[in-house]
Structure formats: structure tokens, C-alpha cells
mmCIF file of the N, C-alpha and C atoms, coordinates in Angstrom:
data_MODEL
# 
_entry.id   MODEL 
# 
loop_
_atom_site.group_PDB 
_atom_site.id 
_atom_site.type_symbol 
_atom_site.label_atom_id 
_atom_site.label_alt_id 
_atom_site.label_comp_id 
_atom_site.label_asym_id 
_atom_site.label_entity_id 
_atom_site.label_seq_id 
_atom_site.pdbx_PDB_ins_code 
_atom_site.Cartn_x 
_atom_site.Cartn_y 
_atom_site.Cartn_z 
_atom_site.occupancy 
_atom_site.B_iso_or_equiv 
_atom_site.pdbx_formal_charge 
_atom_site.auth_seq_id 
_atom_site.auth_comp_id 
_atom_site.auth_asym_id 
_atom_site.auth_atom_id 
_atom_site.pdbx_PDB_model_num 
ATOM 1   N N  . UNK A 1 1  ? -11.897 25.383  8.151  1.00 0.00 ? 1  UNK A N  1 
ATOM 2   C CA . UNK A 1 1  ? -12.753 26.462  7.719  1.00 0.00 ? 1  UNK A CA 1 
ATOM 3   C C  . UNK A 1 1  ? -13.655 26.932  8.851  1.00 0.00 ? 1  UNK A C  1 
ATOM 4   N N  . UNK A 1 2  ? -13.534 26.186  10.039 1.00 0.00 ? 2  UNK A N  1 
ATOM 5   C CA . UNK A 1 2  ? -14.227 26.743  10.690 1.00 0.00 ? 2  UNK A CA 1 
ATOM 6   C C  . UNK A 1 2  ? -14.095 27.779  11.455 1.00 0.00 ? 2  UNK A C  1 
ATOM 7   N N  . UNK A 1 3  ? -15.232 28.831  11.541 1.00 0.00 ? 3  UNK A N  1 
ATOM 8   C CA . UNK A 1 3  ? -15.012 30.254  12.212 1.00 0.00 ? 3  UNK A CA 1 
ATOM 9   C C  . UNK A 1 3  ? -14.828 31.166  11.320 1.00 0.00 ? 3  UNK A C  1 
ATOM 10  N N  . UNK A 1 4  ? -13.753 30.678  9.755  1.00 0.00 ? 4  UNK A N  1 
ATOM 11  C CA . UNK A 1 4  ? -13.609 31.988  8.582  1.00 0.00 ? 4  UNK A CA 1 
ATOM 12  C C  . UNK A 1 4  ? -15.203 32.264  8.182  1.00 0.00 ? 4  UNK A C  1 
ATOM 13  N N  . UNK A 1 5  ? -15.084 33.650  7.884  1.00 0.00 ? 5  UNK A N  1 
ATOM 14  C CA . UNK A 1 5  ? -16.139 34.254  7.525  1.00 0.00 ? 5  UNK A CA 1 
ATOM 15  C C  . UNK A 1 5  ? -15.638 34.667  6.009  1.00 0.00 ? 5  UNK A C  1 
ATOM 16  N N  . UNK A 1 6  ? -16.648 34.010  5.209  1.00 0.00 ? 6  UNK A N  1 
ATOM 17  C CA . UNK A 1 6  ? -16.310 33.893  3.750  1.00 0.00 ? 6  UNK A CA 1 
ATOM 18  C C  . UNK A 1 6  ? -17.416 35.289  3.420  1.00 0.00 ? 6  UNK A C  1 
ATOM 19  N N  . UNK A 1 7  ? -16.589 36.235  2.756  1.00 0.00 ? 7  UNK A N  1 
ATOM 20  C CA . UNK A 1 7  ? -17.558 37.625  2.120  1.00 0.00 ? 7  UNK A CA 1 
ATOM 21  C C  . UNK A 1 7  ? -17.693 37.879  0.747  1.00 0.00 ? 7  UNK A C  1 
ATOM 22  N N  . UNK A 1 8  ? -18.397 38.489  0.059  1.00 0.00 ? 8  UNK A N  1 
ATOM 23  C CA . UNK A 1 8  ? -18.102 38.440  -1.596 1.00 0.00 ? 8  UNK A CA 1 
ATOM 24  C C  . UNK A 1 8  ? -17.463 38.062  -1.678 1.00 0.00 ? 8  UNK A C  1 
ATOM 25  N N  . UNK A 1 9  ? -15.856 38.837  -1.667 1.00 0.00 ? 9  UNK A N  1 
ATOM 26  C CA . UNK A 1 9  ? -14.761 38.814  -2.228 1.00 0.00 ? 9  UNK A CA 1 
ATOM 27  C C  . UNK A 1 9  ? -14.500 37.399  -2.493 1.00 0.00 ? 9  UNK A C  1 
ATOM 28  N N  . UNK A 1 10 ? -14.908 36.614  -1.387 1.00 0.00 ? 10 UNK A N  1 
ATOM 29  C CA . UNK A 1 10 ? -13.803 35.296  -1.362 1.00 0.00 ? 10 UNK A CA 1 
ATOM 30  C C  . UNK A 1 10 ? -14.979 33.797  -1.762 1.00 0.00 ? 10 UNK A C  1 
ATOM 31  N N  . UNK A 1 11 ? -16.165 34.182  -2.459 1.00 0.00 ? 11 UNK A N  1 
ATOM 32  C CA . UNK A 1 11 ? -16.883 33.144  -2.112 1.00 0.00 ? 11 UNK A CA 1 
ATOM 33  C C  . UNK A 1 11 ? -16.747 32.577  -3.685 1.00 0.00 ? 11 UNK A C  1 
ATOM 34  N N  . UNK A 1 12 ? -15.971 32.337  -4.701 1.00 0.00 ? 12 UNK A N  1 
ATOM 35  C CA . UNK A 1 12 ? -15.380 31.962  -5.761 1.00 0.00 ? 12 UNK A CA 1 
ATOM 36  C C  . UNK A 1 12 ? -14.424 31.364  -5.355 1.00 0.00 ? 12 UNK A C  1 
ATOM 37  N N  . UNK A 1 13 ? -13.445 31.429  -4.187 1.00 0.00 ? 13 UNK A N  1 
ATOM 38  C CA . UNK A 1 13 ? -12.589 30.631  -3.601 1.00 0.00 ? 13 UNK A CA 1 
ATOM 39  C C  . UNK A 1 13 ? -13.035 29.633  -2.527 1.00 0.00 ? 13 UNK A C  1 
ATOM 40  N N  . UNK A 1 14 ? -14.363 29.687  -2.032 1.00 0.00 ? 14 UNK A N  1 
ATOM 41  C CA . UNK A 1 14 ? -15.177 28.817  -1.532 1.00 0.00 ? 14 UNK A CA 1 
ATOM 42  C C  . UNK A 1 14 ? -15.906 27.723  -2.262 1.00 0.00 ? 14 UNK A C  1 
ATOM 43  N N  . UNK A 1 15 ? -15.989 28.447  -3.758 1.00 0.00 ? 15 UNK A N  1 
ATOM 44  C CA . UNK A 1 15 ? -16.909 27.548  -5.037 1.00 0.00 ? 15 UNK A CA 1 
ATOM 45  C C  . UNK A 1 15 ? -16.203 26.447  -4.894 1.00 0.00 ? 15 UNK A C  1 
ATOM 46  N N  . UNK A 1 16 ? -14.371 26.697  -4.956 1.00 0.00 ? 16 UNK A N  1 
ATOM 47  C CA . UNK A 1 16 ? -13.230 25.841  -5.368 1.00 0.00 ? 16 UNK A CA 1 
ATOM 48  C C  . UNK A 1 16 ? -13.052 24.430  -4.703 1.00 0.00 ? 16 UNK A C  1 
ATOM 49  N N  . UNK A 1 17 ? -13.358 24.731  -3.262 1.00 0.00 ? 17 UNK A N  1 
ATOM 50  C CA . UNK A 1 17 ? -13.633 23.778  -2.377 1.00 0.00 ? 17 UNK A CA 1 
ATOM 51  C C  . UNK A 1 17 ? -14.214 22.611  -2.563 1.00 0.00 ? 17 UNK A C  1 
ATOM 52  N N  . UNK A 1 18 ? -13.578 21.450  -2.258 1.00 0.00 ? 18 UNK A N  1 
ATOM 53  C CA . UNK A 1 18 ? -14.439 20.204  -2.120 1.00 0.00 ? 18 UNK A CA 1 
ATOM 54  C C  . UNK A 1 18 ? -15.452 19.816  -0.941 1.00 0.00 ? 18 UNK A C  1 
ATOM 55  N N  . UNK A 1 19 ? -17.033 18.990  -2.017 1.00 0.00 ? 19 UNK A N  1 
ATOM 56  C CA . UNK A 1 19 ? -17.552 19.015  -0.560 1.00 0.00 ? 19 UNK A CA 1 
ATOM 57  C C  . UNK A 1 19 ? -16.815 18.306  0.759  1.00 0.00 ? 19 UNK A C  1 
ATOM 58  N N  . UNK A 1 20 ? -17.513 18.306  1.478  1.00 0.00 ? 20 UNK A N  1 
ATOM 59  C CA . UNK A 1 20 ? -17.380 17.200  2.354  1.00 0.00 ? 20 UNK A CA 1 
ATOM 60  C C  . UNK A 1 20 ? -17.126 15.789  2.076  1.00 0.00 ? 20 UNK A C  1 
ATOM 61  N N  . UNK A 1 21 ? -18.187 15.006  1.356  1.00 0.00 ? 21 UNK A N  1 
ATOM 62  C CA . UNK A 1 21 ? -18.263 14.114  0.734  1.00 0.00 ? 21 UNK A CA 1 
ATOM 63  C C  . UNK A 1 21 ? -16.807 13.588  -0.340 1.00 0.00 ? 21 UNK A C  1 
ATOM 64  N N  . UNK A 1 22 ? -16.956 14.508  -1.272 1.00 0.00 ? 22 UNK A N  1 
ATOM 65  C CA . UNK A 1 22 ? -15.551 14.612  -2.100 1.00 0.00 ? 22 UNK A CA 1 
ATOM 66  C C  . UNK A 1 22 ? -14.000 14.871  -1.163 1.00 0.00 ? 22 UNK A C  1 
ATOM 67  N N  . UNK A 1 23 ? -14.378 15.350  0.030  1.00 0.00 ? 23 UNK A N  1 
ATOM 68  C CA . UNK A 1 23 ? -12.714 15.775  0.995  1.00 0.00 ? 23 UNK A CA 1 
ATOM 69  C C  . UNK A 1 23 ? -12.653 14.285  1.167  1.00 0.00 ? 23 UNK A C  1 
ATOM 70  N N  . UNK A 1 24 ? -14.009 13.456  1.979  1.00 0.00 ? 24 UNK A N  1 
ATOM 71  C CA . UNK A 1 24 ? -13.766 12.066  2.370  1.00 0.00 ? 24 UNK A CA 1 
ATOM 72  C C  . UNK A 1 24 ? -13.331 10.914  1.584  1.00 0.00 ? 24 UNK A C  1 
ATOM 73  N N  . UNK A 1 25 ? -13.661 11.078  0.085  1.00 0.00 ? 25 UNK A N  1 
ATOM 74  C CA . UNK A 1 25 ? -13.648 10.101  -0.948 1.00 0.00 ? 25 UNK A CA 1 
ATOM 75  C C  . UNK A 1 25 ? -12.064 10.223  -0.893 1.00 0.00 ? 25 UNK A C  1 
ATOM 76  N N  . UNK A 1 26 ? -11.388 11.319  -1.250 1.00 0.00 ? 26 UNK A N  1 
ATOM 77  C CA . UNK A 1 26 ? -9.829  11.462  -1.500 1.00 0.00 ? 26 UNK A CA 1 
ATOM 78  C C  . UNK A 1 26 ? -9.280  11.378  -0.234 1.00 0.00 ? 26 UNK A C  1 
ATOM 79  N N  . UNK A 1 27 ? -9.565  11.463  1.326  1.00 0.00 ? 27 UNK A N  1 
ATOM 80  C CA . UNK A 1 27 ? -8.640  10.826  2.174  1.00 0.00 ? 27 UNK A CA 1 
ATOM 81  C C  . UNK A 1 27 ? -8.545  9.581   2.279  1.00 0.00 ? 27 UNK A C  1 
ATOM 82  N N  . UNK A 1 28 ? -10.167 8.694   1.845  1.00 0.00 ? 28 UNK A N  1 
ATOM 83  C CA . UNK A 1 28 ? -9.952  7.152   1.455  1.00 0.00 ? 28 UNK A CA 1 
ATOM 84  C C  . UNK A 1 28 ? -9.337  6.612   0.628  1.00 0.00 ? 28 UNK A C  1 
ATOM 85  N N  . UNK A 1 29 ? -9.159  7.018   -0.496 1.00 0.00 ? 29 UNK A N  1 
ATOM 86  C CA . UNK A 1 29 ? -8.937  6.653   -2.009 1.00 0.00 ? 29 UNK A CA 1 
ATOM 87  C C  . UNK A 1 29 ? -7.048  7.255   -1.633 1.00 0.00 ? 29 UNK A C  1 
ATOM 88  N N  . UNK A 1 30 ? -6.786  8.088   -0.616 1.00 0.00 ? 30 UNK A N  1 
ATOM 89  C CA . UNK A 1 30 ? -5.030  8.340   -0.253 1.00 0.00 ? 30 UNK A CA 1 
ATOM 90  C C  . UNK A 1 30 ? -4.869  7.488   0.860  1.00 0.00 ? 30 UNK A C  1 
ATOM 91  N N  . UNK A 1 31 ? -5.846  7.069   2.029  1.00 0.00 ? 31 UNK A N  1 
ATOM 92  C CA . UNK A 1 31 ? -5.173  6.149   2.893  1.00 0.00 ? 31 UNK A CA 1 
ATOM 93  C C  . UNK A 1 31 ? -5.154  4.592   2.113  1.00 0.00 ? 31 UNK A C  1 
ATOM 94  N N  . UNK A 1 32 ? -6.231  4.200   1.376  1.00 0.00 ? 32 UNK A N  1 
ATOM 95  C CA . UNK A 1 32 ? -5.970  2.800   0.102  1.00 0.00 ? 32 UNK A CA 1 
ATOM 96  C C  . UNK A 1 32 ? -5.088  2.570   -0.275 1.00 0.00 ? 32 UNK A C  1 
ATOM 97  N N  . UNK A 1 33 ? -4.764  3.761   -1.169 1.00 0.00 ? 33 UNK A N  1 
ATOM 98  C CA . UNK A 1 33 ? -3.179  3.857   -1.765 1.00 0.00 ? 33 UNK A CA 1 
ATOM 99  C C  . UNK A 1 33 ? -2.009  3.136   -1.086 1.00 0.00 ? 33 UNK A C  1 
ATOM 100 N N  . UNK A 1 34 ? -1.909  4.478   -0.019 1.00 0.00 ? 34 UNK A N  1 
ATOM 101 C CA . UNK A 1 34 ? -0.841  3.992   0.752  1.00 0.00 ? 34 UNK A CA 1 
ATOM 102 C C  . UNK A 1 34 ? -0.808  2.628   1.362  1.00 0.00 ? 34 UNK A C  1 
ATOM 103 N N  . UNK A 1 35 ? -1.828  2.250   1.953  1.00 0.00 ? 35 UNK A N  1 
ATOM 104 C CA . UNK A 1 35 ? -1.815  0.781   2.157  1.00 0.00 ? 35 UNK A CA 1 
ATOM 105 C C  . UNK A 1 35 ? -1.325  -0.384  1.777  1.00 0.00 ? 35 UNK A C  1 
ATOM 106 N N  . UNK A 1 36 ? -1.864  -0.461  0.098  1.00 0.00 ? 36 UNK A N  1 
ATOM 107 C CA . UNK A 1 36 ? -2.126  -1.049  -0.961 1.00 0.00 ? 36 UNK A CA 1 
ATOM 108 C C  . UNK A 1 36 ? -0.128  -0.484  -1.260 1.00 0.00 ? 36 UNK A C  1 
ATOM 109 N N  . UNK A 1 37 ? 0.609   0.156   -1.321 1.00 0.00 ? 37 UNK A N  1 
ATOM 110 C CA . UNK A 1 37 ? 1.385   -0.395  -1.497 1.00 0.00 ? 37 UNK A CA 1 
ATOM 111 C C  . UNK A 1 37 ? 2.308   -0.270  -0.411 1.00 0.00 ? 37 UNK A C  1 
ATOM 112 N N  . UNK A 1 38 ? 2.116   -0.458  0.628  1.00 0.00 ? 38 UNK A N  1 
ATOM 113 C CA . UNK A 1 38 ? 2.714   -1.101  2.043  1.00 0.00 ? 38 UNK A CA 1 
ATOM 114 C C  . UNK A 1 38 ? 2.549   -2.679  1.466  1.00 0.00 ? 38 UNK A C  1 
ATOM 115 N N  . UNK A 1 39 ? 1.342   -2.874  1.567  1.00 0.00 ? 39 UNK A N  1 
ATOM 116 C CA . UNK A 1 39 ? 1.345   -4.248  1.335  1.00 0.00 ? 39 UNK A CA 1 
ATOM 117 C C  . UNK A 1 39 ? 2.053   -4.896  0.519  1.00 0.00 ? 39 UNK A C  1 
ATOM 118 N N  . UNK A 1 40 ? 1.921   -4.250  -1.101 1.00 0.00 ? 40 UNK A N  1 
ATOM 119 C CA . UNK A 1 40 ? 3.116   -4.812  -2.116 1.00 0.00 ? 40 UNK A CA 1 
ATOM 120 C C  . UNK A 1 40 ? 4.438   -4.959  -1.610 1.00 0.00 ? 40 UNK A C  1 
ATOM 121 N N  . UNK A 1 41 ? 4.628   -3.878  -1.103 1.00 0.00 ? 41 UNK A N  1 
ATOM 122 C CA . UNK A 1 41 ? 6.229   -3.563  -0.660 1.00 0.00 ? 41 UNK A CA 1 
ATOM 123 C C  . UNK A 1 41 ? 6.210   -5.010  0.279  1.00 0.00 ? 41 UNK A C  1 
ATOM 124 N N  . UNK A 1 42 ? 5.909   -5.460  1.202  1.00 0.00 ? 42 UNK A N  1 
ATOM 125 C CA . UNK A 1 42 ? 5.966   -6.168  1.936  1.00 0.00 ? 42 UNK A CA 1 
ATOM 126 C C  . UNK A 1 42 ? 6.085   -7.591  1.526  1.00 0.00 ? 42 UNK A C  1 
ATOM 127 N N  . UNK A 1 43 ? 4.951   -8.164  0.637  1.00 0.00 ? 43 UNK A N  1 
ATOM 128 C CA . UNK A 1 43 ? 4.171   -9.143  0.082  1.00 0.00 ? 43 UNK A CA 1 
ATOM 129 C C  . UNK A 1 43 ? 5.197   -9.790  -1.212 1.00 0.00 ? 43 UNK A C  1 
ATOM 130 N N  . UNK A 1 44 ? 5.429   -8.514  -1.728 1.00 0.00 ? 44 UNK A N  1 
ATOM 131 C CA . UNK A 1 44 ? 6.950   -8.575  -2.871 1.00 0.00 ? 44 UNK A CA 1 
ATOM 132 C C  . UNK A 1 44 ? 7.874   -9.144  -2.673 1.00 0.00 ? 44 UNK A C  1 
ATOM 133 N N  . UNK A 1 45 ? 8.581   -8.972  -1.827 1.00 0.00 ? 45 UNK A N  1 
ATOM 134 C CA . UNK A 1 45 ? 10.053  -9.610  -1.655 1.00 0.00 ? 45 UNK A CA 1 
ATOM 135 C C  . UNK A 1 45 ? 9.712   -10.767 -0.914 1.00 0.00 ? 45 UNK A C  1 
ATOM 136 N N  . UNK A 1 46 ? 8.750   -10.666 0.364  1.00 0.00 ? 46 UNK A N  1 
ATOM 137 C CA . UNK A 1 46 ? 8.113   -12.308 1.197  1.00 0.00 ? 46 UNK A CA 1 
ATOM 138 C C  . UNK A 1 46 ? 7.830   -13.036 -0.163 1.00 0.00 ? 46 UNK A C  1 
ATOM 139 N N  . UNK A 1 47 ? 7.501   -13.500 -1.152 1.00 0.00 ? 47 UNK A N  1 
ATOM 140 C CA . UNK A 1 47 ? 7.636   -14.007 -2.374 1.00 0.00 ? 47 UNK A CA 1 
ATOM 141 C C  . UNK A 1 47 ? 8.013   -14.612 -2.958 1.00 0.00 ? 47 UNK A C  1 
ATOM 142 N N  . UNK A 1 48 ? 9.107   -13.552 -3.291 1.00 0.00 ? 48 UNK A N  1 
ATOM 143 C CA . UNK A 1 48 ? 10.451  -13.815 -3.635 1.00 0.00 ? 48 UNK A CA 1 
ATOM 144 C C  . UNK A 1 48 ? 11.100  -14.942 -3.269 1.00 0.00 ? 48 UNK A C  1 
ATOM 145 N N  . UNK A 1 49 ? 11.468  -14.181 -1.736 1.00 0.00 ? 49 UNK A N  1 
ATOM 146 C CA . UNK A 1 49 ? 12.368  -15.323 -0.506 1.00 0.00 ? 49 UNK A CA 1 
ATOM 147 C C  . UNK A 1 49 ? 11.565  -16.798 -0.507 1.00 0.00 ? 49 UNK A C  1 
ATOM 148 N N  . UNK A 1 50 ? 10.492  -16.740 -0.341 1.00 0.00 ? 50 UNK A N  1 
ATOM 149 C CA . UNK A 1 50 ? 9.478   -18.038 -0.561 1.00 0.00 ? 50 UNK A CA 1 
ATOM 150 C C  . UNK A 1 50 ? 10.015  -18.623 -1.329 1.00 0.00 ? 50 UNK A C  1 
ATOM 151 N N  . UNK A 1 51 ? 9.818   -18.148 -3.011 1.00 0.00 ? 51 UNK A N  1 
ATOM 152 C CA . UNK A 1 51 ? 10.523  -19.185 -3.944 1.00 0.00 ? 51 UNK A CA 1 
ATOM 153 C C  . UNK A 1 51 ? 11.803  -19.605 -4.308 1.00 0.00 ? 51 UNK A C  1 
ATOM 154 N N  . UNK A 1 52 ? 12.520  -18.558 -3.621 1.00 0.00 ? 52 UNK A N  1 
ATOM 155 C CA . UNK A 1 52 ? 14.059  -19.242 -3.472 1.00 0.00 ? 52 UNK A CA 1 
ATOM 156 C C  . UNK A 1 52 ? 14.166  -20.307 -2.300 1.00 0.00 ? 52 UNK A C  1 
ATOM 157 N N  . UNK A 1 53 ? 13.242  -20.399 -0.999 1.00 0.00 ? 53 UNK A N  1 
ATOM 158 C CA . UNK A 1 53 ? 13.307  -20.910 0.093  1.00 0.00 ? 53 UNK A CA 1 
ATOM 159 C C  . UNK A 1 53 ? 12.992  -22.675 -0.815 1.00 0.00 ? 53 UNK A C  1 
ATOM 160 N N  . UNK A 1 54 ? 11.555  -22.322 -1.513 1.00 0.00 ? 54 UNK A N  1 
ATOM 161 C CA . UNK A 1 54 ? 11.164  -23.413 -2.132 1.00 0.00 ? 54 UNK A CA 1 
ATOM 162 C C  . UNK A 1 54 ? 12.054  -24.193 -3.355 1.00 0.00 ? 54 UNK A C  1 
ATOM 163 N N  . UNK A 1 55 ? 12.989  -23.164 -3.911 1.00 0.00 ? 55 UNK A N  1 
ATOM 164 C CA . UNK A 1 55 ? 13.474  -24.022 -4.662 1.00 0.00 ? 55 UNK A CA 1 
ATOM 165 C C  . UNK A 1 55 ? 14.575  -24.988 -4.445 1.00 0.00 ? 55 UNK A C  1 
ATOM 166 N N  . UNK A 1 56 ? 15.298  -24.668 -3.042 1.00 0.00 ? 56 UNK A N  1 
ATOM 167 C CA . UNK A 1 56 ? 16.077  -24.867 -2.501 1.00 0.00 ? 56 UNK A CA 1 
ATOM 168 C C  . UNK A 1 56 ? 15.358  -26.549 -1.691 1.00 0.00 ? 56 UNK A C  1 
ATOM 169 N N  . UNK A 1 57 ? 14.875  -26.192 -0.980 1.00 0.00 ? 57 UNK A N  1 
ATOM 170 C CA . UNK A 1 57 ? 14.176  -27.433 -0.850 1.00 0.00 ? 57 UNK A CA 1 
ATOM 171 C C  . UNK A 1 57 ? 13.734  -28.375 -1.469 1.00 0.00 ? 57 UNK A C  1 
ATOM 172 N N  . UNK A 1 58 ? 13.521  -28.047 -2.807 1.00 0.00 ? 58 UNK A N  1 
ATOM 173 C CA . UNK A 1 58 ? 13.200  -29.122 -4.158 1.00 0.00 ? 58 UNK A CA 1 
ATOM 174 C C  . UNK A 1 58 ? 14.651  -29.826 -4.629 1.00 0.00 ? 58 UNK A C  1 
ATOM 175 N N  . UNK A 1 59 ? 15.271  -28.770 -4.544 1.00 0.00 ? 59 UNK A N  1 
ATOM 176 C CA . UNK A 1 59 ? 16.631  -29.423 -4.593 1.00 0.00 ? 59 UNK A CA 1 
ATOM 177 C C  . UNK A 1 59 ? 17.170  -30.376 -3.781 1.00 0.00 ? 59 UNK A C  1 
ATOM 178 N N  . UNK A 1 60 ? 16.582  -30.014 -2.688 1.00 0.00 ? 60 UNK A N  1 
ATOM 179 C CA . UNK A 1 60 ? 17.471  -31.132 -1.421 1.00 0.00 ? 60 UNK A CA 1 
ATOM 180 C C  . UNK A 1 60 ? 16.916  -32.013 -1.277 1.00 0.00 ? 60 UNK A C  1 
ATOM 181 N N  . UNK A 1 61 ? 15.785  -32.190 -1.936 1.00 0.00 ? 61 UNK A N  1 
ATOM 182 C CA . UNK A 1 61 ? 14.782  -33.218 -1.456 1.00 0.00 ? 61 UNK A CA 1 
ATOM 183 C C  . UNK A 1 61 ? 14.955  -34.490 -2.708 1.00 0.00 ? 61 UNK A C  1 
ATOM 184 N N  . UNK A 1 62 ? 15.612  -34.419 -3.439 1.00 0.00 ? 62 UNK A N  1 
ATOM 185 C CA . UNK A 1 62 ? 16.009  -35.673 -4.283 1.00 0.00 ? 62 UNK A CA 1 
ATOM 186 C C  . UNK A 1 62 ? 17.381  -36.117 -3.842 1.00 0.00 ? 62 UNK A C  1 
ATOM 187 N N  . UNK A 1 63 ? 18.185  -35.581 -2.840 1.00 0.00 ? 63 UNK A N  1 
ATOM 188 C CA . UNK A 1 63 ? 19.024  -35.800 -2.097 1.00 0.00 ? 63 UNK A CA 1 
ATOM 189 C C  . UNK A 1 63 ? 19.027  -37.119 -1.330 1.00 0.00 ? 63 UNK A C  1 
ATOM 190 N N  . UNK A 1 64 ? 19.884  -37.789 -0.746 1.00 0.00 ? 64 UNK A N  1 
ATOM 191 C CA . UNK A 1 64 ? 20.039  -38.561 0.331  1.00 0.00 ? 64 UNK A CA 1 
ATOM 192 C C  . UNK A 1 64 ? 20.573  -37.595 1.540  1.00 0.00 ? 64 UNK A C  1 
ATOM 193 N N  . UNK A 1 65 ? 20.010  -37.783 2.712  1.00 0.00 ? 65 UNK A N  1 
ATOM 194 C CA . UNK A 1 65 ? 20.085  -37.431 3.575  1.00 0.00 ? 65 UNK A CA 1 
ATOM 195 C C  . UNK A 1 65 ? 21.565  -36.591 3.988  1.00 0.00 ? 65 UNK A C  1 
ATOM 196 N N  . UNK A 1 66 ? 22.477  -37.439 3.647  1.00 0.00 ? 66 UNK A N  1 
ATOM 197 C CA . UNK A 1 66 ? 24.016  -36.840 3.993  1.00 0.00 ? 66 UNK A CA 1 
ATOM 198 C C  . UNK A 1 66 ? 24.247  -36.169 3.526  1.00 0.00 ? 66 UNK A C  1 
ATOM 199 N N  . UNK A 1 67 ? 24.246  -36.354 1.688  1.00 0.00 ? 67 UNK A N  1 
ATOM 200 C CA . UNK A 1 67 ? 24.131  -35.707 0.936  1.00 0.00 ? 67 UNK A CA 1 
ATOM 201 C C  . UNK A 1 67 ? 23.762  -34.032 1.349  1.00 0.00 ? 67 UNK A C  1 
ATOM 202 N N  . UNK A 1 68 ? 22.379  -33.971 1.240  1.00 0.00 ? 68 UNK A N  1 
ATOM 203 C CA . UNK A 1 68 ? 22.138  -33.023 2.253  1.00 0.00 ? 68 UNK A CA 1 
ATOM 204 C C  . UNK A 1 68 ? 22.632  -31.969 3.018  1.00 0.00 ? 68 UNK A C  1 
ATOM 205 N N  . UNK A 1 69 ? 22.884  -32.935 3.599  1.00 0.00 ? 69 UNK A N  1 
ATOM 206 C CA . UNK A 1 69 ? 23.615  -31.973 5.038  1.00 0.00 ? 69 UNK A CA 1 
ATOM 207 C C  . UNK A 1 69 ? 24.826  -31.730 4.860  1.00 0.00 ? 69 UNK A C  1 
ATOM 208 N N  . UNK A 1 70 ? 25.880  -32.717 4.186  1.00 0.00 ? 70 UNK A N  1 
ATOM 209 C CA . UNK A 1 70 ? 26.983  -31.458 3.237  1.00 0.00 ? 70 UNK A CA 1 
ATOM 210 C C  . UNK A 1 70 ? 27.175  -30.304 2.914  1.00 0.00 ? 70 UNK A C  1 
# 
């Protein structure tokens, strides 16, 4: 907006505008977002694999050694 020169005509389309304050709240509250589910996306399936990693190991671990490694 900077430099437009807002005249009658257009200062009802200026009302429309968010302040400043309100522009900043919604680029935070959209970079959160996105974050927030980067992270899921990520955090989700690392999880997952964890508890298959872990169950697998619970399994082997009442094993005898050879057993095992079979």
C-alpha cells in the first residue's frame, strides 16, 4: 500500500483492510500452521517405525541368541 493514494472513491475499500496488527496475527497463526503440521507429518510415521522397530526387538529378545540371528 505504500505510495497508493486512497481518495473518496476507494476509502470503503481501505475500511476492508486489516490492521497491521491483525495482517501480523494471520501471518503467525499461517506460519504455526504450517509448521505444526510439518512436524506431524514428520513425527507421524518416526512413530510408527519406532513401534514396529520396538516390537520387533521385544520379540527377539526372549530369543536365544542364534535363534536370533536366524
Amino acid at each position: 500500500m505504500q505510495g497508493d493514494v486512497f481518495g473518496p472513491e476507494r476509502v470503503e475499500e481501505l475500511s476492508r483492510y486489516p490492521t497491521r496488527e491483525e495482517a501480523l496475527g494471520r501471518l503467525v497463526l499461517l506460519a504455526r500452521s504450517a509448521g505444526a503440521r510439518l512436524a506431524g507429518a514428520l513425527l507421524g510415521p518416526g512413530g510408527a517405525i519406532a513401534g514396529v522397530l520396538k516390537a520387533i526387538q521385544d520379540r527377539g529378545e526372549g530369543q536365544p541368541a542364534a535363534e536370533a540371528a536366524a
